[in-house]
C-alpha positions in Angstrom: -119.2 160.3 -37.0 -121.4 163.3 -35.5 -123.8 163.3 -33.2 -126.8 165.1 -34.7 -130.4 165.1 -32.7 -129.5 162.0 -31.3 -128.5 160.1 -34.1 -125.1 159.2 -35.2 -124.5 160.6 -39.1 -121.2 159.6 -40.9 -119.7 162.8 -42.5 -116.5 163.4 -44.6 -114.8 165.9 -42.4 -113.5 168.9 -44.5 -111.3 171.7 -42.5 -110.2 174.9 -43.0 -106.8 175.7 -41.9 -106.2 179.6 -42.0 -102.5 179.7 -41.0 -99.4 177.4 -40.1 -96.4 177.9 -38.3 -93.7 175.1 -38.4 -95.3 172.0 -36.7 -98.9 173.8 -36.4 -101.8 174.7 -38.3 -104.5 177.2 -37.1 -107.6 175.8 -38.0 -111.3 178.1 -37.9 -114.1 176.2 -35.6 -117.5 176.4 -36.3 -118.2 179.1 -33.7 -115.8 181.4 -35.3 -113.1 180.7 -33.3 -109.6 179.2 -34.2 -107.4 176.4 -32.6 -104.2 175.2 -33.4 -103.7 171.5 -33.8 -100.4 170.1 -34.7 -99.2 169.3 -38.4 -96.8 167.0 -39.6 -94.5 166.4 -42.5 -96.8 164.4 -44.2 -99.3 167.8 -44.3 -102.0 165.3 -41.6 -103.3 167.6 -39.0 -103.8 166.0 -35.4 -107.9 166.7 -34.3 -109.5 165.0 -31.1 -106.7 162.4 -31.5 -107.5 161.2 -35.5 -105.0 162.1 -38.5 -106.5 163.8 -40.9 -104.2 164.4 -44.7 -104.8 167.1 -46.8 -107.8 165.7 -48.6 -110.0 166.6 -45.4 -108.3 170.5 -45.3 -108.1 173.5 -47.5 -106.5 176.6 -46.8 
């Protein structure tokens, strides 16, 4: 869900992760920036507490 204007919008969350290290994944923000979040063996990356699999990333 994303708060937009004052109203809550569903969204599909899509990702793009632009660089991993063993357990991580650096992931590009919308301001430009980049974060790493964790990864794990089953390719799910760890944002604001919510698994996400590969379906919601691309690289």
């Amino acid at each position: 869900m994303v708060d937009a204007d004052g109203k809550t919008v569903a969204h599909e969350w899509r990702f793009y992760l632009c660089g991993f290290n063993a357990d991580s994944a650096t992931i590009l923000c919308h301001d430009k920036t980049t974060e790493q979040v964790p990864i794990d063996a089953d390719n799910r990356i760890l944002i604001d507490g919510q698994w996400f699999s590969s379906l919601h990333w691309d690289h």
